[in-house]
C-alpha positions as CSV (number, residue, x, y, z in Angstrom):
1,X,-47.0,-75.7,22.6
2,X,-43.6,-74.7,22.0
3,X,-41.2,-77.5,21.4
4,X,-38.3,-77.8,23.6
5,X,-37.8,-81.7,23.7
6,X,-34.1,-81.3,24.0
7,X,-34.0,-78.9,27.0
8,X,-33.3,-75.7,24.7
9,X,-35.1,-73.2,22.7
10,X,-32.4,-73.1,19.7
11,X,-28.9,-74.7,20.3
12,X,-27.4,-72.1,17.6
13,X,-28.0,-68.6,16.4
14,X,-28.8,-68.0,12.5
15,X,-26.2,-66.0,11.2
16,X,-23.3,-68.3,12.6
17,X,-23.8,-71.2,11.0
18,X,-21.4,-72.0,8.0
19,X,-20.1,-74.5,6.0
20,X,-18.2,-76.1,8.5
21,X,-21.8,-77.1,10.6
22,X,-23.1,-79.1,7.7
23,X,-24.6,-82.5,8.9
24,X,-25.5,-80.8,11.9
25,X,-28.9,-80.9,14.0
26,X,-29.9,-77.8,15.2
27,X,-32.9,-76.1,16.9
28,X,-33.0,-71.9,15.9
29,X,-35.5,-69.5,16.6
30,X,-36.3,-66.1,15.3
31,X,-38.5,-64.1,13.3
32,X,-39.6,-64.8,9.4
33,X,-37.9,-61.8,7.5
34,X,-39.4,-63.4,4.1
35,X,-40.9,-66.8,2.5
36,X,-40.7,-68.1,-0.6
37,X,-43.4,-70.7,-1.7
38,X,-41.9,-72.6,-4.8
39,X,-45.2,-74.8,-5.2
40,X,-44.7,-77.4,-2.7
41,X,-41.6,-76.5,-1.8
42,X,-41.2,-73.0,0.8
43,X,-38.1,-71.4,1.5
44,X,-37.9,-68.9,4.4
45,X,-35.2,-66.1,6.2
46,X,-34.9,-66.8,9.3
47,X,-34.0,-63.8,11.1
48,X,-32.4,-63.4,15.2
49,X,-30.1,-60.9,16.7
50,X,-27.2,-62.3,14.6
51,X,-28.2,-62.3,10.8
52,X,-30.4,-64.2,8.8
53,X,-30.7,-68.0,7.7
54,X,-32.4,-69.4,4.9
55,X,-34.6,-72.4,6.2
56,X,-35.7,-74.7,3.8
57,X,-39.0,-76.5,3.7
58,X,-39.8,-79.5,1.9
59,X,-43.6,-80.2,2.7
60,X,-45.1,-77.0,2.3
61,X,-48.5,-78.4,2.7
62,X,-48.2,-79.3,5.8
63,X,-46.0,-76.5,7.2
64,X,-48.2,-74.1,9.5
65,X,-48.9,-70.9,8.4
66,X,-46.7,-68.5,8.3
67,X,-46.3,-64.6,7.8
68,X,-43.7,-61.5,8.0
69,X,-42.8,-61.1,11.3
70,X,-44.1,-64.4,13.0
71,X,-41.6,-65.9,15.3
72,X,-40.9,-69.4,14.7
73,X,-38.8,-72.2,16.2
74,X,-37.7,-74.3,13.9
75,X,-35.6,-77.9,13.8
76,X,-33.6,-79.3,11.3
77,X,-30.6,-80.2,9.6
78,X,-27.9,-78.4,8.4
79,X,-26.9,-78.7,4.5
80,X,-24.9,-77.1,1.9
81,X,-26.4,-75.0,-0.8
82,X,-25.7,-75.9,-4.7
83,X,-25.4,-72.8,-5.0
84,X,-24.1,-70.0,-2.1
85,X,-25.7,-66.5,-1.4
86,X,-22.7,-64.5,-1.1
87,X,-24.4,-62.0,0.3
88,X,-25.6,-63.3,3.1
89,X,-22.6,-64.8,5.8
90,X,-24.4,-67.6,6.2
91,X,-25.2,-68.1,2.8
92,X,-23.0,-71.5,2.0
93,X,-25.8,-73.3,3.8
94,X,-29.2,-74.1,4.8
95,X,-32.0,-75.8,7.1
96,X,-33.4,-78.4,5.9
97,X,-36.7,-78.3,8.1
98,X,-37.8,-81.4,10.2
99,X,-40.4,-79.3,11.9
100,X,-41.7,-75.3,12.5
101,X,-43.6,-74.3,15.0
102,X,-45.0,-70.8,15.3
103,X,-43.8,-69.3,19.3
104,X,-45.6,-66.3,18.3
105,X,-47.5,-64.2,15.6
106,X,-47.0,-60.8,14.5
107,X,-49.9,-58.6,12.3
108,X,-49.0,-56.9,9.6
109,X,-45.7,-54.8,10.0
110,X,-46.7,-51.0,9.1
111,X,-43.4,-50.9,6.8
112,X,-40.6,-53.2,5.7
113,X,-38.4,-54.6,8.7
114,X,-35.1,-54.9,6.2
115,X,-31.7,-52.5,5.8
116,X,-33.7,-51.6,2.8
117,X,-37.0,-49.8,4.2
118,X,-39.7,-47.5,2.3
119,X,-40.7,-46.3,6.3
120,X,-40.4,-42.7,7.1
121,X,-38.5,-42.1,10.3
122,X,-40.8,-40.5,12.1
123,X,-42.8,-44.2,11.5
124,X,-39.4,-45.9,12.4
125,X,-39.3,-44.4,15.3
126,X,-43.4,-44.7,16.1
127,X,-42.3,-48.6,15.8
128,X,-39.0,-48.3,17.4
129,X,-39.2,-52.2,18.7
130,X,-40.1,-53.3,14.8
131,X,-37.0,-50.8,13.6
132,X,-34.6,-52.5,16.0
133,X,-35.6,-55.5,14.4
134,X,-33.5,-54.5,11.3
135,X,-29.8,-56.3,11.0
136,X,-28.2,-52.4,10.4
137,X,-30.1,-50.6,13.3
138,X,-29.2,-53.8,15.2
139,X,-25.1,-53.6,14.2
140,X,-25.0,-49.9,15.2
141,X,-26.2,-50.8,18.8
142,X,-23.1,-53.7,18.7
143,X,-21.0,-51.2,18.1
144,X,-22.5,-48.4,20.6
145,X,-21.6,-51.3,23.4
146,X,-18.8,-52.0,21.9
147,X,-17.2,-48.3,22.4
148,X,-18.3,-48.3,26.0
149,X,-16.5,-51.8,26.2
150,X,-13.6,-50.9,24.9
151,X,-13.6,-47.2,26.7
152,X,-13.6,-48.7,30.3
153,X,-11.6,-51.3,29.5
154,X,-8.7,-48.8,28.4
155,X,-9.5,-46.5,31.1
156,X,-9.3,-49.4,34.1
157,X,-6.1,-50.0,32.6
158,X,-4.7,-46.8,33.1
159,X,-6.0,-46.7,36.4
160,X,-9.1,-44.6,36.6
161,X,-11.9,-45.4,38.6
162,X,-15.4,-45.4,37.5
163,X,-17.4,-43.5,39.9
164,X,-21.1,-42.1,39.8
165,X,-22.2,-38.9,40.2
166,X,-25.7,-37.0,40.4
167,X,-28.1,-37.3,37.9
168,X,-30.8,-34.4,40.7
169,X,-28.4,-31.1,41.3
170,X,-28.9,-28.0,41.8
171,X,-29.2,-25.8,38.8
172,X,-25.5,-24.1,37.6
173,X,-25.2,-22.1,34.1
174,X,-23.6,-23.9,31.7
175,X,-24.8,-22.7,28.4
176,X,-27.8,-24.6,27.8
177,X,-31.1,-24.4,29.8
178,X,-31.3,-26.8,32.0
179,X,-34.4,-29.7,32.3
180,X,-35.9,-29.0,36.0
181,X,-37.5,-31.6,38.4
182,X,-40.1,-30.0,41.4
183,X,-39.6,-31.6,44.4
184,X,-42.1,-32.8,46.4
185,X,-40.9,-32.5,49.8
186,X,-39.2,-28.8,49.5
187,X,-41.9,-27.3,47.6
188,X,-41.5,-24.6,45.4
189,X,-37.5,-25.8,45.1
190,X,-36.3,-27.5,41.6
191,X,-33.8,-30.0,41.2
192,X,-31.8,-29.9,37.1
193,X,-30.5,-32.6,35.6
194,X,-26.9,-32.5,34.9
195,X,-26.0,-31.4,31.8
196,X,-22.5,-32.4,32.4
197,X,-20.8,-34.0,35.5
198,X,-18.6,-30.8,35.6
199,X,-18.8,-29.5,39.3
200,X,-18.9,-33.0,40.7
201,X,-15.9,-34.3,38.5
202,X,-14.0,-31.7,40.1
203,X,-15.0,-32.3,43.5
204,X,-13.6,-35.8,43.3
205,X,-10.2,-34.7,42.0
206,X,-10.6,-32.6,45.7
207,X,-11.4,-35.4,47.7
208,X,-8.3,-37.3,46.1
209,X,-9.5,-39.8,43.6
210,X,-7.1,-38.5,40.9
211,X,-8.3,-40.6,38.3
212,X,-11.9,-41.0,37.7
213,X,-14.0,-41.6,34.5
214,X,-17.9,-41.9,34.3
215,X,-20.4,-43.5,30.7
216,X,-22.5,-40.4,31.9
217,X,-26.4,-40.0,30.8
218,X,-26.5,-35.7,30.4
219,X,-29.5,-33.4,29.5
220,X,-29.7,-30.0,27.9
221,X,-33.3,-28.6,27.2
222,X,-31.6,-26.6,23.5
223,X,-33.2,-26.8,19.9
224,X,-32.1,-29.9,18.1
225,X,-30.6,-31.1,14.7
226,X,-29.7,-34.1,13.2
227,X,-26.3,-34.5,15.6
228,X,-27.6,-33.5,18.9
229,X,-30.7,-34.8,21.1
230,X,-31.9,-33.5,24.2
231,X,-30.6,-36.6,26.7
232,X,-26.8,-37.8,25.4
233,X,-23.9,-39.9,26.9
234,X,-20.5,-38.9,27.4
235,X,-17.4,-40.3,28.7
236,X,-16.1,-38.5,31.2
237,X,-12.5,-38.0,32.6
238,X,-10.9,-36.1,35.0
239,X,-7.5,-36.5,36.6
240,X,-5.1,-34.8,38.5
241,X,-1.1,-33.5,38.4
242,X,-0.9,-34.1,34.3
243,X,0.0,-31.6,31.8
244,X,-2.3,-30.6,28.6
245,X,0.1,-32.4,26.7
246,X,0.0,-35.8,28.9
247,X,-4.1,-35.3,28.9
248,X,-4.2,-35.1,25.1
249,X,-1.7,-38.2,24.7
250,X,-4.4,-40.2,27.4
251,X,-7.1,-39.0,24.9
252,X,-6.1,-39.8,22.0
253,X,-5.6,-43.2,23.1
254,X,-8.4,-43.9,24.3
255,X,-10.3,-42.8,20.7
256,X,-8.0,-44.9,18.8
257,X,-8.4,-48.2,21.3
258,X,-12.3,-46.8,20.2
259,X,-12.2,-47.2,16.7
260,X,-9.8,-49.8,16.5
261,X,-12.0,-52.5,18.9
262,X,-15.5,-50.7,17.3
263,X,-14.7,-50.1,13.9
264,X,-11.2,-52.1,13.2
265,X,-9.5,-49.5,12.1
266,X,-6.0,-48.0,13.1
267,X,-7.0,-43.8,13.4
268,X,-3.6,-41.7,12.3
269,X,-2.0,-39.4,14.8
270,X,-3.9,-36.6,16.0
271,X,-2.0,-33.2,14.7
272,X,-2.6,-30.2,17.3
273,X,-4.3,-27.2,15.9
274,X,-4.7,-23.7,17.4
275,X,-8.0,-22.3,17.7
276,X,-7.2,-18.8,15.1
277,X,-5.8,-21.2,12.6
278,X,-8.8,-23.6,12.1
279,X,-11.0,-20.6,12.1
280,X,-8.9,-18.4,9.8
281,X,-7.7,-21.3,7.0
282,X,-10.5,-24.0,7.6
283,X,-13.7,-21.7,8.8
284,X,-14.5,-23.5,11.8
285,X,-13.4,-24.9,14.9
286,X,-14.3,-27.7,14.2
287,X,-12.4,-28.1,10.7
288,X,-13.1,-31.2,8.3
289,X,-9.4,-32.5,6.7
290,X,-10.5,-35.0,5.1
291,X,-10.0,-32.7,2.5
292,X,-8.0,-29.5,1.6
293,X,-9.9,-26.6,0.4
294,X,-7.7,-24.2,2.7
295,X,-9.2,-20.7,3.2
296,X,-6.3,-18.0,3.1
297,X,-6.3,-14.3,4.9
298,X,-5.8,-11.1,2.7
299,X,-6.2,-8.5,5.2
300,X,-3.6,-6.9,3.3
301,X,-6.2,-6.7,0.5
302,X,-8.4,-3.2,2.2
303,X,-5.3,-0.6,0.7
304,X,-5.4,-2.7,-2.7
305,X,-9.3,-2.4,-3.0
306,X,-12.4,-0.5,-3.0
307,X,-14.6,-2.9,-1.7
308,X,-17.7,-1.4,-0.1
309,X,-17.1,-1.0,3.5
310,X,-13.1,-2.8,4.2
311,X,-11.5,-0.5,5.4
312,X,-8.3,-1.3,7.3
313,X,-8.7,-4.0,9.8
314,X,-11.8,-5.5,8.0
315,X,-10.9,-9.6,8.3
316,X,-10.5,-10.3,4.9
317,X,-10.9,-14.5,3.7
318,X,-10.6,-16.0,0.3
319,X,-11.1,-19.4,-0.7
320,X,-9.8,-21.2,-3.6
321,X,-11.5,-24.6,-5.4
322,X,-9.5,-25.5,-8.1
323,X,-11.2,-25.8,-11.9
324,X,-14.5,-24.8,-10.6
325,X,-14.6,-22.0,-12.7
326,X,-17.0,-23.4,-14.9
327,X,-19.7,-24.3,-12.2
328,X,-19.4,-20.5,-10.7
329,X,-22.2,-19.6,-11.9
330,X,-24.6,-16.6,-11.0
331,X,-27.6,-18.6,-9.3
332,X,-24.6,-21.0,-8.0
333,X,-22.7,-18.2,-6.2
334,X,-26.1,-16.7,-4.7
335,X,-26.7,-19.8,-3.2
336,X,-23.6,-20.3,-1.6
337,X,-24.2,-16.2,-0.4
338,X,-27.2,-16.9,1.3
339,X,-25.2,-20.2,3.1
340,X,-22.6,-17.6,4.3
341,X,-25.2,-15.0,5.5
342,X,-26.9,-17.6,7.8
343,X,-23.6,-18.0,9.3
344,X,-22.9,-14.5,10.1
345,X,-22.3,-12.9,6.5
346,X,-23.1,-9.3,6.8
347,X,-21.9,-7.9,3.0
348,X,-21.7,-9.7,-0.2
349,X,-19.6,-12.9,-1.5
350,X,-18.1,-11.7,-4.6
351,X,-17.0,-14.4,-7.0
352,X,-14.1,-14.6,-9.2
353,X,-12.6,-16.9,-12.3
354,X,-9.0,-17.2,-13.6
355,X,-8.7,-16.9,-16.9
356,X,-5.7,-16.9,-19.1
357,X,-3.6,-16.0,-15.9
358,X,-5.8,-13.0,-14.6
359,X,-8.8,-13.1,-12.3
360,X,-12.2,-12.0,-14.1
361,X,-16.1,-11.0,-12.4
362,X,-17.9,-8.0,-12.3
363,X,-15.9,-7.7,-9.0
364,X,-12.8,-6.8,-10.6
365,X,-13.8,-3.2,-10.7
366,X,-12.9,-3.1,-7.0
367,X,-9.5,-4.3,-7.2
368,X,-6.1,-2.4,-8.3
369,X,-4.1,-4.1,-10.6
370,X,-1.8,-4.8,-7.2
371,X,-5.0,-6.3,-5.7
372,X,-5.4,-8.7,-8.6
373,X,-2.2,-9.6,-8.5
374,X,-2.0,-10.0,-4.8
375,X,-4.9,-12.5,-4.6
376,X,-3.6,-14.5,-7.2
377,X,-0.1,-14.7,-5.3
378,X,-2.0,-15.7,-2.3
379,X,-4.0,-17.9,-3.4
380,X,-1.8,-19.5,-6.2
381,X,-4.9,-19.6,-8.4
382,X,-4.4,-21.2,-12.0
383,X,-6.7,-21.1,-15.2
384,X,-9.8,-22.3,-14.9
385,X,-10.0,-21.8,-10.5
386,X,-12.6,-20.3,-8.8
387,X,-12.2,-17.8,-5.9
388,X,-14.3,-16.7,-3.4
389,X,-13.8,-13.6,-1.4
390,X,-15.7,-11.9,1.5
391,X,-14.5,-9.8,4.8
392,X,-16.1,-8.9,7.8
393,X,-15.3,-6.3,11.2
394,X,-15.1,-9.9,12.9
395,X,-12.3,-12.1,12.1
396,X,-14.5,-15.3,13.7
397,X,-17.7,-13.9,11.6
398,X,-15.4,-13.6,8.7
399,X,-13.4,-17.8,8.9
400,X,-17.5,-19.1,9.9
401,X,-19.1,-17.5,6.9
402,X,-16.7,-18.6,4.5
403,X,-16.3,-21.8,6.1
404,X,-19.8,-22.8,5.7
405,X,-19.5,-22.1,2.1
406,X,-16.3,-24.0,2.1
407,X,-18.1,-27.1,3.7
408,X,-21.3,-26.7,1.1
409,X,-18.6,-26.6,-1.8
410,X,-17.1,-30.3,-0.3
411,X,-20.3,-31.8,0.0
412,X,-21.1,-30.7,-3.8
413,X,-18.2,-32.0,-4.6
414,X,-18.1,-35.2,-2.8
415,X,-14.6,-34.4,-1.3
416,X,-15.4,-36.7,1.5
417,X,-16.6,-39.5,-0.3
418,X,-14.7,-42.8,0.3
419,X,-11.6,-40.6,2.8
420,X,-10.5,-43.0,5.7
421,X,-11.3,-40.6,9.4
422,X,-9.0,-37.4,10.0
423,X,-9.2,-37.0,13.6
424,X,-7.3,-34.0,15.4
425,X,-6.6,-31.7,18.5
426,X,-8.0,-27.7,18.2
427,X,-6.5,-25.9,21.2
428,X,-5.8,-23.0,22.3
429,X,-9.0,-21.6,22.2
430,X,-9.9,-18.2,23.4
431,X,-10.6,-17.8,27.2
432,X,-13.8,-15.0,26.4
433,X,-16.0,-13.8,24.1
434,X,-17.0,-10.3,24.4
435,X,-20.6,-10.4,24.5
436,X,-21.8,-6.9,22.4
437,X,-25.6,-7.5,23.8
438,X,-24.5,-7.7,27.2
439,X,-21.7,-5.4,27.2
440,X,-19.5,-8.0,29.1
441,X,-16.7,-11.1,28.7
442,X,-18.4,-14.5,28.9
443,X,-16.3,-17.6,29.1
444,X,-15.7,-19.6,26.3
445,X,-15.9,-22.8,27.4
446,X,-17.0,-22.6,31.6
447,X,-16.1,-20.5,34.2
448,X,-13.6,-23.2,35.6
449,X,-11.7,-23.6,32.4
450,X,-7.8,-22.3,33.2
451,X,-5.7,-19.2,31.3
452,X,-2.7,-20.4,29.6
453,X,0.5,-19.1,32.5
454,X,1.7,-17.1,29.7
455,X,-1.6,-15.0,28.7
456,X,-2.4,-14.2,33.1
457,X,-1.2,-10.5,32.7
458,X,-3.3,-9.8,30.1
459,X,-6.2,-10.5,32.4
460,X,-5.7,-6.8,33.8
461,X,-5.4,-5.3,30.2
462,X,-6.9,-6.9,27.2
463,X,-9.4,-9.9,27.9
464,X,-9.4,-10.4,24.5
465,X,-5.8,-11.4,24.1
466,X,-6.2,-14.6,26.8
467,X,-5.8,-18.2,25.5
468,X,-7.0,-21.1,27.4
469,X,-5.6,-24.5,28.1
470,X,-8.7,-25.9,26.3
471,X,-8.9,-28.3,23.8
472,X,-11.5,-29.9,21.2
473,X,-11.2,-33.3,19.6
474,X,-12.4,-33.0,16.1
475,X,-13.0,-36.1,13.8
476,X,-14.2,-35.7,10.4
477,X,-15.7,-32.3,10.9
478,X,-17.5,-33.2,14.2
479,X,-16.9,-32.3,18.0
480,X,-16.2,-35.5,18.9
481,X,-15.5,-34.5,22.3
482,X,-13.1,-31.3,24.1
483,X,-12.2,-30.4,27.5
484,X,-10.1,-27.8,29.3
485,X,-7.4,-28.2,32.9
486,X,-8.8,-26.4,35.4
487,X,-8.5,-23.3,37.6
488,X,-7.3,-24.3,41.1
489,X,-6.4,-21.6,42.8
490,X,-8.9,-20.0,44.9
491,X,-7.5,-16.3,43.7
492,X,-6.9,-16.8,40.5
493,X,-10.9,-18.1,40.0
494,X,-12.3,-15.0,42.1
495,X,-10.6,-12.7,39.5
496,X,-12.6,-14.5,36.7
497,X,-15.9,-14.7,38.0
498,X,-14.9,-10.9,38.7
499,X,-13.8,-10.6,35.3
500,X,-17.1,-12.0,34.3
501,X,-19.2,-9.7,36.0
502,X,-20.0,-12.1,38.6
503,X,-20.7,-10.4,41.9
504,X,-19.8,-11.9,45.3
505,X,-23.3,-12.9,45.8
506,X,-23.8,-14.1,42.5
507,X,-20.8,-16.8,42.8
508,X,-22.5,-17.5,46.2
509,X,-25.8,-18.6,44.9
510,X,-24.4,-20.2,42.2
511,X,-21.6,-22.1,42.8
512,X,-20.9,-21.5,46.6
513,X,-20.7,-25.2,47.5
514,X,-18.4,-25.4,44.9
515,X,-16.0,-23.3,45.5
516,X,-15.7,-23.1,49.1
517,X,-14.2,-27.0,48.3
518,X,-10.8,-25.2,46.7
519,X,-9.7,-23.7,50.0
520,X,-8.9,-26.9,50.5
521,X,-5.4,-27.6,48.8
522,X,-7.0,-28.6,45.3
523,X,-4.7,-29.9,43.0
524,X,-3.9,-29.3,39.7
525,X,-6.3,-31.1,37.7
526,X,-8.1,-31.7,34.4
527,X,-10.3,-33.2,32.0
528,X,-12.4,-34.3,28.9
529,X,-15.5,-35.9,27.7
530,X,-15.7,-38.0,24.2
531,X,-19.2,-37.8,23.1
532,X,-20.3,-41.2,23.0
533,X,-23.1,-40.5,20.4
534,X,-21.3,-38.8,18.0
535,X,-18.3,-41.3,18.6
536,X,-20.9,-43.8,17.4
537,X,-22.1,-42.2,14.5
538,X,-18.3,-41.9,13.2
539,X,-17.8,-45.9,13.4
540,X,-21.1,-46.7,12.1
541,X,-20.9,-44.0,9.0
542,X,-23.8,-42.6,9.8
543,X,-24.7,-38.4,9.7
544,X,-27.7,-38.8,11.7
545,X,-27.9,-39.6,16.0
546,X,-30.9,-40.9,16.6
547,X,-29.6,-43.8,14.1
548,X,-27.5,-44.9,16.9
549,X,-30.0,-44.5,20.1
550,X,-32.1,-47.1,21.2
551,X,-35.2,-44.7,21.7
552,X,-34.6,-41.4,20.7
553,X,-36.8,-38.3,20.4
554,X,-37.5,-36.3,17.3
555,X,-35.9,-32.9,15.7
556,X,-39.3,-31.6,18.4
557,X,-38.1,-33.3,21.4
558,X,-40.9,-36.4,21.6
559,X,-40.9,-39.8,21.4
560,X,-42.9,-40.6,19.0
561,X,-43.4,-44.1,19.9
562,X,-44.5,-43.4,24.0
563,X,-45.9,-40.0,23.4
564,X,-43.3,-38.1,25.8
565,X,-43.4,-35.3,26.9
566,X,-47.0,-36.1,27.8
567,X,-49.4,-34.0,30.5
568,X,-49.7,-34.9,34.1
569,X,-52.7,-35.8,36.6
570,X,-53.7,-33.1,38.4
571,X,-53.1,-35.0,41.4
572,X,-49.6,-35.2,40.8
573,X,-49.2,-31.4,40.4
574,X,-51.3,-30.9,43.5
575,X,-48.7,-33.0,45.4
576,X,-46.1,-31.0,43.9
577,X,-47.7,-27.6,44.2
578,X,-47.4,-26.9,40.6
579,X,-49.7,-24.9,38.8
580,X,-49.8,-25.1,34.6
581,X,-50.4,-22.2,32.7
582,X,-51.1,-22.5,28.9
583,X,-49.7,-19.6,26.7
């Protein structure tokens, strides 16, 4: 029978007492992380949601028994150690046990439940409930809630309003495929789950809210990878009558009242980048500062050289790593090739040293003596500096490609090791993409997302040429959340889903109910979403999301510990009219 003599389960929580409670009597309860049996005398962590507490035992023999995992409540007095753990927050004192009893026992743990584990993850996550047991998995969940804390609290200050929108809608493109739901009633009809609050965000900014924000749970049915899972949360804003410039300012606020309340930390301003000039120096658009390694453009370099296939107007990127010459070797540079031909590398990465002022390789044979001299101006390459060098008929395929390489290089050479966060704003990004397969402009972003004023004639003669008011914010090398202002005017949106070879039934069907809500005097509005997962990772240093979800699913979509996706009665797909057929 549990004791609770005093009217309470535990009157403090182990990894808050300190030296200042010595003398005191206290009831705690929590789970045994590990025991220590000294021949009579048994010392044992006490573990609970805030740390650990060593608990000592005088009377071993006639202590119950105990094991890993059991929950016990124990009574006691607090002491001071001779000698503190300074590793442990409470480690100044201890427990001196006046009794233990066992609330509830636990069989044997299938892996270690400490920061230090030998379990797979694919076990970890099997035993999700024993994993969240672990002080680490257990401090990234604190400071999950505390970014969702500190997000509404900065949001209700600036007056938004948190408002709720449909999780069952009707199915919209949005890049992704969406996750359907059958209905029962309408047979034959499918609800999808949002994968953003887009449409409905917008429809408030129509009925007049203004200022609205959302913790939103959204759902994209793609392939996965260690930063992405197939149910996410975001938060969500959308407001009307402010310029880019005054959403970006509200925005970078609110992630630096983030890391300050999660993580402590003051972020830096965020510098403004344009889209061209993270892809063409950095090789992404999505660039990681936290270290230098700037790519430079030498499409000057097609009349200098005879590289196979540059002619004039190939995109032409070099990248410099200073004394790296030494490390360039062959095997070295093929592997950084193949890196750059999974990320859109058509040609060859050719490879050059500097040595005693001049650039050396096999590929010198391509270059004039202007060439050589040209790169080394450009890149301002000294003795002992490597240079890599490739081009490409895309100027985006060319800035990825090298980019990747650029990123592999960093991580080799642990560039970001120990660099406090570099968060900043990519914008301008392009309005289309022309897809080649399709033989049409797609958007960029969405539909929705507004042309820069500036760029609106060359809607009528080069696509190509349009910027839009779009914006990413970019921590560390991660999308840590973007958004765009919107289109508003009834006209102006016709001519893009025109311009998108979107026929008038097509923008019926699809977004209809949408639109007919602009002919309505919608103001001028925008938005953006931080993504709260990611956002977590950042502040708990961790490259991997489902360290920071409660359940998650696997790189394969399940849950490894409930079995989901799992099959369903045939009853159920009767009542829904839904026939499976295996492939």
């Amino acid at each position: 029978m549990l004791s609770n003599d005093e009217g309470k389960m535990r009157t403090a929580l182990c990894g808050e007492l300190r030296a200042e409670d010595e003398g005191k009597e206290v009831a705690l309860v929590g789970w045994t992380a590990n025991k220590r049996n000294l021949g009579g005398l048994l010392f044992i962590d006490l573990r609970d949601r805030s740390g650990l507490c060593q608990v000592r035992v005088d009377d071993a023999a006639h202590c119950p028994d105990i094991r890993n995992e059991y929950l016990l409540q124990v009574r006691g007095k607090v002491v001071r150690k001779p000698v503190a753990n300074k590793k442990l927050a409470s480690g100044e004192i201890e427990v001196a046990a006046s009794s233990i009893e066992v609330v509830s026992k636990s069989e044997q743990p299938p892996f270690i439940v400490a920061d230090e584990t030998d379990a797979l993850e694919d076990t970890r996550m099997k035993y999700r409930y024993l994993d969240l047991r672990r002080p680490i998995m257990h401090g990234r969940l604190l400071k999950r809630a505390a970014i969702m804390k500190a997000a509404r609290s900065y949001l209700d200050g600036h007056h938004f309003l948190e408002v709720e929108t449909p999780c069952l809608n009707l199915a919209t493109p949005e890049g992704a495929r969406d996750y359907l739901v059958p209905s029962r009633t309408k047979q034959g009809k499918f609800y999808a789950l949002p994968q953003s609050p887009q449409l409905f965000k917008q429809l408030l900014m129509v009925g007049g809210i203004e200022r609205y924000y959302q913790i939103a749970r959204c759902f994209r049915d793609e392939d996965l990878r260690a930063d992405r899972q197939p149910e996410f949360t975001q938060i969500d804003v959308e407001c009307s009558f402010l310029s880019q410039d005054e959403i970006l300012e509200l925005g970078e606020g609110l992630a630096k009242t983030i890391f300050k309340e999660a993580e402590g930390i003051d972020l830096p301003a965020f510098p403004r980048m344009a889209y061209w000039d993270a892809v063409d120096h950095y090789g992404s658009d999505k660039p990681d500062l936290r270290y230098d390694l700037r790519m430079e453009v030498l499409d000057g370099l097609s009349k200098l050289s005879s590289f196979p296939g540059y002619q004039e107007g190939t995109a032409i990127r070099a990248l410099k790593v200073e004394g790296y010459a030494a490390k360039a070797s062959r095997k070295k540079v093929d592997e950084l090739a193949a890196e750059a031909k999974k990320n859109g590398l058509e040609g060859p990465l050719f490879a050059f040293k500097v040595e005693g002022g001049k650039l050396t390789g096999s590929a010198l044979k391509f270059l004039s003596e202007d060439g050589a001299s040209y790169i080394l101006k450009e890149t301002e390459a000294k003795d002992g500096d490597a240079i890599f060098l490739l081009g490409s008929s895309s100027r985006r395929k060319a800035g990825f490609a090298l980019g990747s390489v650029r990123i592999l290089l960093a991580k080799e050479l642990g560039l970001t090791l120990n660099k406090p966060h570099y968060p900043l704003w990519v914008i301008d990004f392009p309005m289309f993409t022309y897809d080649e397969s399709e033989g049409r402009y797609v958007a960029e972003h969405h539909p929705f997302t507004r042309p820069r004023d500036e760029d609106l004639p060359y809607l009528d003669t080069d696509p190509s040429k349009v910027l839009a008011y779009a914006y990413d914010v970019v921590i560390d090398g991660y999308e840590a959340g973007g958004g765009t202002l919107r289109i508003y005017d009834p006209v102006l949106q016709d001519k893009i889903f025109r311009l998108l070879g979107l026929s008038e039934s097509e923008v019926r069907d699809r977004f209809g109910w949408f639109v007919d809500a602009f002919k309505y005097a919608a103001p001028p509005h925008g938005g953006f979403a931080l993504g709260l997962d990611r956002l977590a990772m950042l502040v708990t240093h961790t490259d991997n999301i489902r360290d920071i979800i409660a359940f998650p699913k696997n790189l394969q979509a399940v849950d490894p510990m409930s079995g989901a996706p799992g099959e369903a009665s045939e009853k159920a797909l009767a009542d829904l009219s839904i026939a499976v057929v295996k492939k």
